[in-house]
C-alpha positions as CSV (number, residue, x, y, z in Angstrom):
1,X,-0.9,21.1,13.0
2,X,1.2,17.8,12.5
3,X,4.7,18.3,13.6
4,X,5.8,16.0,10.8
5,X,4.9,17.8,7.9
6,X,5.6,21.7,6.9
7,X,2.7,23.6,7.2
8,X,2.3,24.0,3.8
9,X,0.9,20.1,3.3
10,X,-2.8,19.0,4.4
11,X,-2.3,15.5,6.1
12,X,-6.5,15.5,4.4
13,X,-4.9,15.7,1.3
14,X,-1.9,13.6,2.0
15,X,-4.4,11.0,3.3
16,X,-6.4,11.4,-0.5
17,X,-3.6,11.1,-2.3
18,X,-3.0,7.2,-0.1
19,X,-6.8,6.5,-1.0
20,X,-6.2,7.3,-4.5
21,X,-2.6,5.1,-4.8
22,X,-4.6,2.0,-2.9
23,X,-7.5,2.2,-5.4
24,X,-4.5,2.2,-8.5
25,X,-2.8,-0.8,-6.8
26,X,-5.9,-2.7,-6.1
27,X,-6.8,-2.1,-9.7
28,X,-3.5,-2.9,-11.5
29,X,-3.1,-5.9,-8.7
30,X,-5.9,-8.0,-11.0
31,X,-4.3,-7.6,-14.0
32,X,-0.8,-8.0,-12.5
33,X,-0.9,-11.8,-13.9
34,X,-0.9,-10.4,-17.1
35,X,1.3,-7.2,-16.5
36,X,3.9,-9.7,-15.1
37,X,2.9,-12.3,-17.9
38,X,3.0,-14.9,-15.5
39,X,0.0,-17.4,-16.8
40,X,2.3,-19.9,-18.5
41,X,4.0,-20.5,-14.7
42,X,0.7,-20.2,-13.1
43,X,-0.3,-22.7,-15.7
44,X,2.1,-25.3,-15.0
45,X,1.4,-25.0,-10.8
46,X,-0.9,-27.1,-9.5
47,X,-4.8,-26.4,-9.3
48,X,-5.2,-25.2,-5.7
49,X,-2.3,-23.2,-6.0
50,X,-3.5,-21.4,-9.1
51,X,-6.9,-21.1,-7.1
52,X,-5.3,-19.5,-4.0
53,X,-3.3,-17.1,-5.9
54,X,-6.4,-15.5,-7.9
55,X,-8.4,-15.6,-4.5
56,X,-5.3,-14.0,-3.4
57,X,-5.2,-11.2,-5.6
58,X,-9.0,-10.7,-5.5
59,X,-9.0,-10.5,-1.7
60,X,-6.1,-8.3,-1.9
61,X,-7.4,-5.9,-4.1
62,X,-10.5,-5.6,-1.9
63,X,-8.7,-5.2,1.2
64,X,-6.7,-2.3,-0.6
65,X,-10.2,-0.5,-1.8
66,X,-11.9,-0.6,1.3
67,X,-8.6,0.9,2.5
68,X,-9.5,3.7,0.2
69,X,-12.5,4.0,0.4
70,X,-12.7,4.6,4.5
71,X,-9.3,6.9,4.3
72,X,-11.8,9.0,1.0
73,X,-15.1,9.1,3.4
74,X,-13.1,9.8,6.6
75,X,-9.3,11.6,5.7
76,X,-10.3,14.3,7.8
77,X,-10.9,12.4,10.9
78,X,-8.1,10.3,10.4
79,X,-5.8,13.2,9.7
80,X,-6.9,15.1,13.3
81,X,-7.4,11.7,15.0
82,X,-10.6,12.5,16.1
83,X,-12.0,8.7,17.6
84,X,-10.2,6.0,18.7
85,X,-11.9,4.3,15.5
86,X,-10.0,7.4,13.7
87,X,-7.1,6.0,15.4
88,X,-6.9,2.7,15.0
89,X,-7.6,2.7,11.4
90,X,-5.0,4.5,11.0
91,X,-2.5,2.5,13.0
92,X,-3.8,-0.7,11.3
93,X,-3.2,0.9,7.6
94,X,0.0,2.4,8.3
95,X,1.2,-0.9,9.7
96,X,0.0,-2.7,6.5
97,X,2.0,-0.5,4.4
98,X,5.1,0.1,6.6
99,X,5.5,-4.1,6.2
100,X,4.8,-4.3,2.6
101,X,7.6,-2.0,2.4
102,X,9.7,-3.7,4.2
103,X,9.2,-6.9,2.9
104,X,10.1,-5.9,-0.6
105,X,13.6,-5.9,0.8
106,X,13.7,-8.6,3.1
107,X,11.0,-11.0,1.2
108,X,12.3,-10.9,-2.7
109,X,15.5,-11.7,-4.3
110,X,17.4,-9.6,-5.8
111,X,18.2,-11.4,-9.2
112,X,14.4,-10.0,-9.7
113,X,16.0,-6.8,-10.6
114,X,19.5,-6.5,-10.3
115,X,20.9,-5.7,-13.7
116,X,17.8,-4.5,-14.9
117,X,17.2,-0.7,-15.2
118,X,13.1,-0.8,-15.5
119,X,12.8,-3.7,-12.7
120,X,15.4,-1.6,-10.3
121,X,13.2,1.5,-10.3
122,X,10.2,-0.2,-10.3
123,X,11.2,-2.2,-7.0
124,X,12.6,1.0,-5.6
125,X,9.0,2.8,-6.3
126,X,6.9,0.6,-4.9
127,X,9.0,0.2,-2.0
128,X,9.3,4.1,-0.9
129,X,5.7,4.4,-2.5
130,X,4.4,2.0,0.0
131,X,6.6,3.4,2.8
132,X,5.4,6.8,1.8
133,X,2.1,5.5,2.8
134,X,2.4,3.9,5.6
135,X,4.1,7.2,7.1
136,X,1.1,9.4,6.2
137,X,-0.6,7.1,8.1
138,X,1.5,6.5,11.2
139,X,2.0,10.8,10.6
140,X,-2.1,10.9,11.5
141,X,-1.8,9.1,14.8
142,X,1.7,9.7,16.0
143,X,2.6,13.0,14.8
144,X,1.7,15.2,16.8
145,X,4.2,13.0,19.8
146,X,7.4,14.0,18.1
């Protein structure tokens, strides 16, 4: 059993529940130009920048549903770090996510939200929802240390 967790929570289902959140961000991350309604500034920056970003946000949501989809096929592996592949993954997903969540603090400015109800709990979501992640994750491979 994972020392992190009470025994009443599967890290399996912990680890479905990531695959499942990383399929819904790499799904809402290709319409986020439109969520955020950001195509008159992408409009007005230059072509390759415009470029990059939508490669950007198609490479990202890939990244994020192969993330899914290995954590799906293989949460129970993961979970009882059963391989050093097991492992590893794990290490490199939970790292991924740990810094996301960190750099919605240290990366974006606060006037992006500060004053504004919706865009406060919004920033504060994604940033314990990615954290959340990134310590099932790290929970797989280091738990059973502490």
């Amino acid at each position: 059993m994972n020392s992190l967790l009470p025994n009443h929570i599967s890290l399996d289902l912990l680890l479905r529940a990531a695959a499942l959140a990383q399929l819904a961000v790499a799904f809402l991350n290709l319409f986020l130009i439109r969520i955020m309604k950001w195509k008159p500034d992408l409009d007005r920056a230059p072509l390759l920048i415009r470029e990059v970003f939508r490669i950007h946000v198609v490479f990202i949501s890939i990244t994020l549903s192969i993330f899914a989809a290995l954590t799906w096929r293989f949460a129970h592996e993961i979970a009882r770090a059963g391989s050093p592949l097991a492992i590893w993954l794990a290490v490199a997903i939970g790292l991924f996510w740990f810094v996301r969540s960190i750099m919605q603090w240290l990366h974006y400015t606060a006037n992006h939200w500060r004053g504004n109800f919706l865009r406060t709990l919004i920033h504060w979501a994604l940033f314990l929802g990615y954290g959340a992640m990134g310590v099932v994750y790290f929970a797989a491979v280091f738990g059973r240390n502490i």
